[in-house]
C-alpha positions as CSV (number, residue, x, y, z in Angstrom):
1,X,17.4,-28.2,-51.8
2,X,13.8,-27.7,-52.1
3,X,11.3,-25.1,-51.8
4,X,7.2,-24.1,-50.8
5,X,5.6,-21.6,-53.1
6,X,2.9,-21.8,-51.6
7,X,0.8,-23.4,-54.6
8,X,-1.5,-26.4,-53.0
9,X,-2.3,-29.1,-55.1
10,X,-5.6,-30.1,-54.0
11,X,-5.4,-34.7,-53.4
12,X,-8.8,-35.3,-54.0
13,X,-12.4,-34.1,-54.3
14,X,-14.5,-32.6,-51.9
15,X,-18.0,-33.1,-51.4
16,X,-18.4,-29.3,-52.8
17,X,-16.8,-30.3,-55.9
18,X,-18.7,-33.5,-56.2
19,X,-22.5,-32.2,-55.6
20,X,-21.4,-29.4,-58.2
21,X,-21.9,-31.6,-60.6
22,X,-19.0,-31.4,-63.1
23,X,-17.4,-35.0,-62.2
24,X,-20.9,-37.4,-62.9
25,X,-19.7,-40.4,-64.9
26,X,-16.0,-40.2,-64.6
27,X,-12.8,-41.5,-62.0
28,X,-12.4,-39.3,-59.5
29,X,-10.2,-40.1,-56.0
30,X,-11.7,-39.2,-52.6
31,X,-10.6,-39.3,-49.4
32,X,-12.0,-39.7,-45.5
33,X,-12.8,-41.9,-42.8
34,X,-14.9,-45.2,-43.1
35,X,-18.2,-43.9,-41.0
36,X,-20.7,-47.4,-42.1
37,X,-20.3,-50.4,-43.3
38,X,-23.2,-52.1,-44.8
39,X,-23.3,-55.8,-46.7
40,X,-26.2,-55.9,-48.7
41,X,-25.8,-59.3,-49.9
42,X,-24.7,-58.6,-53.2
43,X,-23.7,-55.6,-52.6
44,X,-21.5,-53.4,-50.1
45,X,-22.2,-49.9,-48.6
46,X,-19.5,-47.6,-47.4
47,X,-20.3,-44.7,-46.2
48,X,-17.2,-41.9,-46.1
49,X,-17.0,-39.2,-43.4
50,X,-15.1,-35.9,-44.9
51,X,-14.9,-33.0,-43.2
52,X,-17.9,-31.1,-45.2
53,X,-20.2,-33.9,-45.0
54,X,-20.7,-37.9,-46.1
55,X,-20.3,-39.7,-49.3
56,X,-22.4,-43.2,-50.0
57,X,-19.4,-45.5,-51.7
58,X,-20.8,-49.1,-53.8
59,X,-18.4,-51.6,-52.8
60,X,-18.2,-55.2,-54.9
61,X,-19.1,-58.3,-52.3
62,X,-15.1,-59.7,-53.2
63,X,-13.6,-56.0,-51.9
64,X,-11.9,-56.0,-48.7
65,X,-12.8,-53.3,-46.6
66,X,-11.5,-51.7,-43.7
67,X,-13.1,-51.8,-40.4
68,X,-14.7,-48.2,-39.6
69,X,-13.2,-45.0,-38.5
70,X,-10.0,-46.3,-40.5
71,X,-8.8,-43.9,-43.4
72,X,-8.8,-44.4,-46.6
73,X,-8.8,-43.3,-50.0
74,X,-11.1,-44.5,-52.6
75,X,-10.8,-44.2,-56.6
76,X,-14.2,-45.1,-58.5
77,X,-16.8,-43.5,-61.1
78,X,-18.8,-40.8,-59.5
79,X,-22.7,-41.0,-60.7
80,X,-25.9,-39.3,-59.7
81,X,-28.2,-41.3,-57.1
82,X,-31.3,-39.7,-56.0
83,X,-31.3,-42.3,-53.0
84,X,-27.8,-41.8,-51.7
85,X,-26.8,-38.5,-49.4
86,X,-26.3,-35.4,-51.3
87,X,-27.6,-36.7,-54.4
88,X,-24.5,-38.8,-55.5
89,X,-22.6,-42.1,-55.0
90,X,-19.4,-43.4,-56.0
91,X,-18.7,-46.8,-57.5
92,X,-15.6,-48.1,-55.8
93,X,-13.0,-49.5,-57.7
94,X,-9.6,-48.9,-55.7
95,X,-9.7,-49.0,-52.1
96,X,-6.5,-47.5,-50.4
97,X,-6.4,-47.6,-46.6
98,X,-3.9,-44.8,-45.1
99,X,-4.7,-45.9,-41.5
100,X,-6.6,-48.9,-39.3
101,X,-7.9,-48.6,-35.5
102,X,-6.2,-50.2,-33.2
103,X,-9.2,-51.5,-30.9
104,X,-12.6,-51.1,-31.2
105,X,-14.4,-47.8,-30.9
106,X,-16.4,-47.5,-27.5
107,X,-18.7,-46.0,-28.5
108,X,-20.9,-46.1,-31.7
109,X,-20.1,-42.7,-33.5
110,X,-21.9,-43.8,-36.9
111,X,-25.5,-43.8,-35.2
112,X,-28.0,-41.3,-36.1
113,X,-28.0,-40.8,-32.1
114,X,-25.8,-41.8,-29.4
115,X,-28.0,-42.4,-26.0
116,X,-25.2,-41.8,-23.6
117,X,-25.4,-39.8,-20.3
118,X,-23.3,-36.3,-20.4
119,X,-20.8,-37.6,-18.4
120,X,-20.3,-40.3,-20.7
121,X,-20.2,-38.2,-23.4
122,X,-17.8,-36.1,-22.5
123,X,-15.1,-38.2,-20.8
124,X,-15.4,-39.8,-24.9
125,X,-15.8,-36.4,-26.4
126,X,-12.5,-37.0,-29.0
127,X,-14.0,-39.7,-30.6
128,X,-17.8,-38.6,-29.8
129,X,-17.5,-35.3,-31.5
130,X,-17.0,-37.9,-35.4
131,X,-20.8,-38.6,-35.1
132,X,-22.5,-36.2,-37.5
133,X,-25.2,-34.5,-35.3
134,X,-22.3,-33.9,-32.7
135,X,-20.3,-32.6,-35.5
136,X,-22.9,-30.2,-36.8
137,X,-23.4,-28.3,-33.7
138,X,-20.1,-26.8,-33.8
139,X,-20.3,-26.1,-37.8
140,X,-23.2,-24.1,-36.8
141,X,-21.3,-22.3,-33.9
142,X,-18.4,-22.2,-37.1
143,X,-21.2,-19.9,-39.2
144,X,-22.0,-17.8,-35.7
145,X,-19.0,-16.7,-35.6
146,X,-18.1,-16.1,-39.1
147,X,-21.5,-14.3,-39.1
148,X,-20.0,-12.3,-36.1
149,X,-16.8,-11.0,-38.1
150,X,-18.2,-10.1,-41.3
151,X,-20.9,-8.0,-39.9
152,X,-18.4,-5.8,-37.7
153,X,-16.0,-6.1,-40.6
154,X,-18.5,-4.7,-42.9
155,X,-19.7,-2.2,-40.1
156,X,-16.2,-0.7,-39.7
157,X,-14.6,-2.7,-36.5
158,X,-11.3,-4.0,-36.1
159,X,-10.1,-7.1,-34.6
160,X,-8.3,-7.0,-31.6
161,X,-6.3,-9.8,-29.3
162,X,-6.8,-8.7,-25.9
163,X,-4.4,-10.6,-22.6
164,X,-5.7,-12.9,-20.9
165,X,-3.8,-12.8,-17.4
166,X,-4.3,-9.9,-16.0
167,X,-3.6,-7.4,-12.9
168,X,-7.4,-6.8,-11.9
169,X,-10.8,-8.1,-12.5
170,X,-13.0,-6.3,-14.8
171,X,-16.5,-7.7,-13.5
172,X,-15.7,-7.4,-10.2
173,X,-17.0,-10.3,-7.3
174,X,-15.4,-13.4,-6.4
175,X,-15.5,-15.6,-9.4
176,X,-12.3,-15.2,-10.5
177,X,-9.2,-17.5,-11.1
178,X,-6.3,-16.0,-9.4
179,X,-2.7,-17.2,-10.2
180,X,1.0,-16.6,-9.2
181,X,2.6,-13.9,-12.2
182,X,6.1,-14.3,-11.0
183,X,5.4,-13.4,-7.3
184,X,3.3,-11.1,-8.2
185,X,-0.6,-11.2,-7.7
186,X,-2.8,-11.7,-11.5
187,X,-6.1,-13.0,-12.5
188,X,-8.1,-15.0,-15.4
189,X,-9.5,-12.4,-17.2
190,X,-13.2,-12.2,-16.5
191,X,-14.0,-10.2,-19.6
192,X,-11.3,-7.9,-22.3
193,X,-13.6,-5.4,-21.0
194,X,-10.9,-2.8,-20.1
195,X,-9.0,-3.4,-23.1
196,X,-12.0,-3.1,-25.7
197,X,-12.9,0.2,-24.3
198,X,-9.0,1.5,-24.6
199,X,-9.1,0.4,-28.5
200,X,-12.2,3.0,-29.0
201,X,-9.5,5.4,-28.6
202,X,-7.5,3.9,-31.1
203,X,-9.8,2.4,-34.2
204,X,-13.5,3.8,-33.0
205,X,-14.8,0.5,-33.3
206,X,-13.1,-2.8,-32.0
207,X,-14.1,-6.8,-31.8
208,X,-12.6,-9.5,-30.2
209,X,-13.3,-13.5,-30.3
210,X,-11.2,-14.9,-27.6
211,X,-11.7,-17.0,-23.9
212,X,-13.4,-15.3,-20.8
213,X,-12.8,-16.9,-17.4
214,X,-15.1,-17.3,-14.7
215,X,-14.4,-19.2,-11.2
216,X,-18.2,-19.9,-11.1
217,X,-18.0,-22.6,-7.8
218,X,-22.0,-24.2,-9.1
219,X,-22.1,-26.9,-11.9
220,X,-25.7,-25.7,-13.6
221,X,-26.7,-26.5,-17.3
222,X,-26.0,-22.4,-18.5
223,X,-22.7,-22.0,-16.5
224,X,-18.9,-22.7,-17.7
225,X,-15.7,-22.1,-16.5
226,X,-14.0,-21.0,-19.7
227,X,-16.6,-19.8,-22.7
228,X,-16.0,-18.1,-25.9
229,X,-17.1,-14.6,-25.3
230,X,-17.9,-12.7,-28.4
231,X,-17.2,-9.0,-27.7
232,X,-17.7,-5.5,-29.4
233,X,-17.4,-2.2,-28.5
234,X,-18.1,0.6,-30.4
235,X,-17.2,4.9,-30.2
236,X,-19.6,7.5,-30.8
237,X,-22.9,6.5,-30.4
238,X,-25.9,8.4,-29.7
239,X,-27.3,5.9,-27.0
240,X,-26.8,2.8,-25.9
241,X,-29.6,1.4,-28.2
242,X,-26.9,1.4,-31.1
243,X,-25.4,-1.4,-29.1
244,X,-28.5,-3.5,-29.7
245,X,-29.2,-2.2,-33.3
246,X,-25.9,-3.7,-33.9
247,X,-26.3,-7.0,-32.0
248,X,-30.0,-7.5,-34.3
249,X,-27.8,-7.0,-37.1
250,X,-25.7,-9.8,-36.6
251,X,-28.1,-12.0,-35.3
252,X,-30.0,-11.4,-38.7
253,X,-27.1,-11.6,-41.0
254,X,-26.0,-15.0,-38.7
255,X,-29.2,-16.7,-39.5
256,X,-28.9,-15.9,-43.7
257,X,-26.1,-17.0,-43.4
258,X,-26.8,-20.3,-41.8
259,X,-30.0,-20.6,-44.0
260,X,-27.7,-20.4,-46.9
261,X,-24.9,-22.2,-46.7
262,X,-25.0,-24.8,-43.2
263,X,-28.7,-26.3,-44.4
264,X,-27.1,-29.6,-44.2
265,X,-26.3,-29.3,-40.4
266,X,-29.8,-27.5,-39.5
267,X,-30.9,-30.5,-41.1
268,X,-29.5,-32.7,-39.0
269,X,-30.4,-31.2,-36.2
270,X,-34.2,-30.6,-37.0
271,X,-33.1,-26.3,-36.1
272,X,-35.7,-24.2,-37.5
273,X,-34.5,-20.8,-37.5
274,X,-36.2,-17.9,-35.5
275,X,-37.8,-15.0,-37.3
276,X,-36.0,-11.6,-36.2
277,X,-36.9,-8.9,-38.3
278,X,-36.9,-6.9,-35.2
279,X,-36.1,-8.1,-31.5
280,X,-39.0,-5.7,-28.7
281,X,-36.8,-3.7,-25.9
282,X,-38.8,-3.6,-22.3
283,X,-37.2,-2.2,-19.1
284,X,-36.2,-4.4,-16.2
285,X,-38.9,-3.0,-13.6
286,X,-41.4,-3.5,-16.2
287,X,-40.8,-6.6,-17.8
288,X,-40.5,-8.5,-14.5
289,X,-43.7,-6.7,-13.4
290,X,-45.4,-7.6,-16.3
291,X,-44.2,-11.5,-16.5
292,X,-45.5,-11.3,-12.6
293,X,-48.8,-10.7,-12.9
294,X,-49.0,-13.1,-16.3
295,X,-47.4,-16.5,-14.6
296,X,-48.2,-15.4,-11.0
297,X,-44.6,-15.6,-9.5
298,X,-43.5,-13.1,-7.1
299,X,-40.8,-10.8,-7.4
300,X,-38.0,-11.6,-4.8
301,X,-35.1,-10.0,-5.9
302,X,-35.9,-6.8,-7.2
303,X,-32.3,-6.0,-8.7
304,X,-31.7,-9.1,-10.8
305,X,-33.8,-11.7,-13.0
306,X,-33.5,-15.6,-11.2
307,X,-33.5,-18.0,-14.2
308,X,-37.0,-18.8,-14.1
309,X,-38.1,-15.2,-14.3
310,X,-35.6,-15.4,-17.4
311,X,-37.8,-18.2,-18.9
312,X,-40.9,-16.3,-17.6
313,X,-40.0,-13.2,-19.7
314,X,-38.9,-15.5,-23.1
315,X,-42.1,-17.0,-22.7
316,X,-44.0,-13.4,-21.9
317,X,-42.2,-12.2,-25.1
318,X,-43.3,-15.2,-27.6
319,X,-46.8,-14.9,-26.8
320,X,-47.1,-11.2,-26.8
321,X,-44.7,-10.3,-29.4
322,X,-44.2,-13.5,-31.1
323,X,-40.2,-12.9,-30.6
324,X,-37.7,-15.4,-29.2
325,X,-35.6,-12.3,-28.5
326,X,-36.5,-10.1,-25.8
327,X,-33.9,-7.1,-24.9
328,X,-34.5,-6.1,-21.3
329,X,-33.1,-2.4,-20.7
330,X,-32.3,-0.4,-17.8
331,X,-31.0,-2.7,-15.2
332,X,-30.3,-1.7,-11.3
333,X,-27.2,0.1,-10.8
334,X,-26.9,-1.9,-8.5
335,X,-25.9,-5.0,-9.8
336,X,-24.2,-3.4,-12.8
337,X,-20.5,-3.2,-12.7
338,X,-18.2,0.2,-12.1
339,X,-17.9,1.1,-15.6
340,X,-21.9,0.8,-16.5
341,X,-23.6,4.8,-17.2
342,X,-25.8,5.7,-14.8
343,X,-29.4,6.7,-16.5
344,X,-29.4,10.2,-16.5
345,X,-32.8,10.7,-15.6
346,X,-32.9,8.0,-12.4
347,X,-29.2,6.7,-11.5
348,X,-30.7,3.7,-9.9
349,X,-31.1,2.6,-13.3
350,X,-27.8,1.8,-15.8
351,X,-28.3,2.7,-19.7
352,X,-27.5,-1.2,-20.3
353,X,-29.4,-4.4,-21.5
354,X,-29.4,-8.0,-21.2
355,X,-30.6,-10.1,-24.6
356,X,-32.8,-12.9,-23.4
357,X,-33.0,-15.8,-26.3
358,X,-35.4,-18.4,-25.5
359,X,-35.9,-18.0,-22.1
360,X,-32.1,-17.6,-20.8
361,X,-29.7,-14.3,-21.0
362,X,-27.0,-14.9,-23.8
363,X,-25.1,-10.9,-24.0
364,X,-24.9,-8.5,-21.6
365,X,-24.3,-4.6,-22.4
366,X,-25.0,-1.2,-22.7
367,X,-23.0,2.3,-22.5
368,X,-19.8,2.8,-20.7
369,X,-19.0,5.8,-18.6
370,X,-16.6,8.2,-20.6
371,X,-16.3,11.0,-18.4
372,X,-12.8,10.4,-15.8
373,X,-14.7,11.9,-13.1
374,X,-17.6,10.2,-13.7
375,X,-15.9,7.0,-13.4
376,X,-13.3,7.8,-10.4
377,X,-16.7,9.1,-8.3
378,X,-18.8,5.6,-9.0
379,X,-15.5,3.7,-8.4
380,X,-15.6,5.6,-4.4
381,X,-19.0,5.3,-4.3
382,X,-18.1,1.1,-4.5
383,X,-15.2,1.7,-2.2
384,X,-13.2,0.8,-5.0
385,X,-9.1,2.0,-5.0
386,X,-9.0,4.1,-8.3
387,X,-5.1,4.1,-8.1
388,X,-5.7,0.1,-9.1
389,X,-7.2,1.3,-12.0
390,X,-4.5,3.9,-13.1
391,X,-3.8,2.8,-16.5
392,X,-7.5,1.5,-17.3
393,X,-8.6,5.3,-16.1
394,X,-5.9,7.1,-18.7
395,X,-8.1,6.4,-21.3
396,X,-10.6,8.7,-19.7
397,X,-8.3,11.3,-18.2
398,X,-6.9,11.8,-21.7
399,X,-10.4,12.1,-23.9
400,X,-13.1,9.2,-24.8
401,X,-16.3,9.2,-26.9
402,X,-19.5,8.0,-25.6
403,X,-19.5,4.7,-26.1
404,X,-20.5,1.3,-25.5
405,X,-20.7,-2.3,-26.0
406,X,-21.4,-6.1,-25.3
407,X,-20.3,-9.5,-24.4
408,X,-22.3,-12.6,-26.4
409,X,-21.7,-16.1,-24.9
410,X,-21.2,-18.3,-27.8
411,X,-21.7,-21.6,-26.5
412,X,-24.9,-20.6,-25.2
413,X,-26.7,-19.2,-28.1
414,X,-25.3,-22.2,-29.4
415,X,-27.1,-24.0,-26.7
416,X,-30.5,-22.4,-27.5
417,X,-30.3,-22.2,-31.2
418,X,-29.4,-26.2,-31.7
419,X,-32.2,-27.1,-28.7
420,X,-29.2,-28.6,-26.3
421,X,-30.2,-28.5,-22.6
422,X,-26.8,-28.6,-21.3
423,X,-24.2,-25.5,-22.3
424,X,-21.5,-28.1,-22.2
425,X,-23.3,-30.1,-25.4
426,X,-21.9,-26.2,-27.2
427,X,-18.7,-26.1,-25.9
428,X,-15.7,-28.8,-27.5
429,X,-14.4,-29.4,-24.5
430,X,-16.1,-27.8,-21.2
431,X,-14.4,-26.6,-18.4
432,X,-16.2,-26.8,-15.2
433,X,-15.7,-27.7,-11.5
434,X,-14.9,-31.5,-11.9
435,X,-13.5,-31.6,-15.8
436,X,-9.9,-30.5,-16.9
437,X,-9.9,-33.3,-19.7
438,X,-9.7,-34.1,-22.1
């Protein structure tokens, strides 16, 4: 008979423990995955993949080594060398190999960068994801969202876990996945929209970190199928500009963050972090006015931004505010869904905002209607059925705050904070209209 007690004994050093300092000159054991091999002549160069990083190993000529991406553990006397990645090398003695390939990679992860055509790339993606720029990208989008939960945490939120298959759409329109819920009629969620407002009721302030769903029937370089949404919604504010005050707060505390302890990964990426000691807020009608007249492009569509008035504004903002943040308030009612507040003063306009970072909408928010008749009268006003909505509605029947809230699209702040020009370089494994693998 045997037992867990839930004591882990920890098989061998971490780069953490090695760049600390407290194991120069002495036999330590490491383990990882051979990334390089290098002969030197008189000399061999192993470099060690571990999951927080490399490690340069000194091999002697007579050692056998295994061919790379095979796993291995290594015992040898850790020393200081200014030369070697992160400061430190280890002298090989011991060479234990836990597991060889069985062919030939096909494709070669170890380079600095690998010249191969998205398509490529992503059909490869569970071996291309070992190279180490690949890998940074998502350790970055690791310290987005870690950023994410400690700042609600701190700010009072709760976590929720919202479903996913659902009886209605929350956004509304046509992109949605609809499926067969034992003979009965369910979607994809579209967004935990419903859900996070009902939790106001509950803890005041709620988050969620979960999978949105979007039959999107276009294959552009912003648009995916299935994204990580990053939502919050928050009770009792006294506008919808507490929304924002609490997106810039993130955004600030995710950038410390990644400035502190993921230097390694901007590194490899060559990311230089944006300033944002404050993001400017312009309304819709005048911001598109304004990036009119600058770049000389005519308004067509007076109810929504077009992505190259997006990139028109990003730009407008950099040079006349020196921000790569712009919020742009006040958006039509028109293309704003049911549960969007009406601007008291002209309900044409929604009390709501889009965050533009470089150029390209990453969040969409604003204040939710609280008021039940509020909401059932804009719900007939859309010829909407509001006996669809009869448990979403309770919430308001039976009290709400004021309140409100946003949806952040991780892999695309990813996107424009790493320089990628294709979403799906942010997302692990994309979904979109021709890829359901791997």
């Amino acid at each position: 008979m045997e037992f867990t007690t839930g004591s882990i004994q920890q098989k061998g050093l971490e780069l953490a423990d090695i760049t600390a300092g407290a194991y120069v000159n002495q036999t330590v054991t490491v383990h990882g995955a051979v990334h390089i091999v290098r002969d030197m002549g008189g000399v061999t160069f192993l470099t060690l993949r571990k999951r927080d990083g490399v490690l340069q190993c000194v091999c002697a000529p007579e050692t056998q080594l295994p061919p790379e991406e095979s796993t291995v553990v290594i015992t040898g006397v850790l020393r200081e060398e200014g030369r070697a990645p992160g400061g430190y090398e280890l002298a090989a003695e011991r060479v234990e190999v836990l597991s060889s390939p069985a062919e030939a990679m096909p494709v070669p992860v170890s380079k600095w960068k690998l010249k191969l055509n998205l398509d490529t790339e992503l059909a490869l993606r569970p071996v291309v994801l070992r190279n180490l720029q690949k890998r940074s990208v998502f350790k970055i989008q690791e310290g987005l969202v870690r950023a994410f939960r400690d700042t609600l945490e701190q700010a009072g939120f709760t976590e929720i876990h919202t479903p996913k298959i659902v009886h209605a759409g929350a956004e509304g329109g046509s992109n949605i996945f609809r499926l067969d819920y034992f003979g009965k009629k369910a979607f994809l969620g579209q967004s935990p929209q419903t859900y996070k407002q009902t939790m106001v009721g509950v803890f005041e302030r709620v988050y969620e970190v979960a999978p949105v769903f979007r039959a999107e029937k276009h294959s552009t370089t912003r648009h995916l199928n299935e994204y990580t949404s990053l939502d919050f919604e928050m009770g009792y504010i006294g506008s919808f500009y507490d929304v924002m005050e609490m997106e810039t707060s993130f955004l600030q505390n995710a950038f410390a963050l990644l400035e502190r302890e993921y230097a390694a990964d901007l590194k490899r990426l060559s990311v230089t972090l944006p300033k944002l000691e404050r993001i400017p807020c312009v309304r819709f009608d005048e911001i598109k006015r304004l990036a009119s007249e600058r770049y000389n492009r005519p308004i067509r569509d007076p109810y929504d931004l077009e992505p190259e008035e997006e990139s028109n504004i990003g730009r407008y903002a950099k040079e006349e505010w020196d921000s790569d943040f712009v919020f742009v308030t006040h958006y039509p009612s028109k293309k704003r869904p049911f549960y969007a507040m009406d601007d008291p003063e002209d309900s044409k306009y929604t009390l709501s905002f889009d965050l533009l970072y470089k150029g390209m909408e990453v969040t969409t928010g604003g204040q939710r209607i609280h008021d039940y008749h509020q909401q059932v009268a804009k719900m007939l006003s859309r010829e909407m059925h509001p006996e669809e909505f009869e448990s979403y509605l309770m919430i308001h029947k039976h009290g709400m705050p004021p309140h409100g809230g946003l949806g952040l699209g991780l892999e695309r702040l990813t996107m424009k904070l790493c320089g990628l020009d294709n979403v799906r370089y942010a997302c692990l494994f994309p979904r979109d209209l021709s890829r359901l693998e791997p």
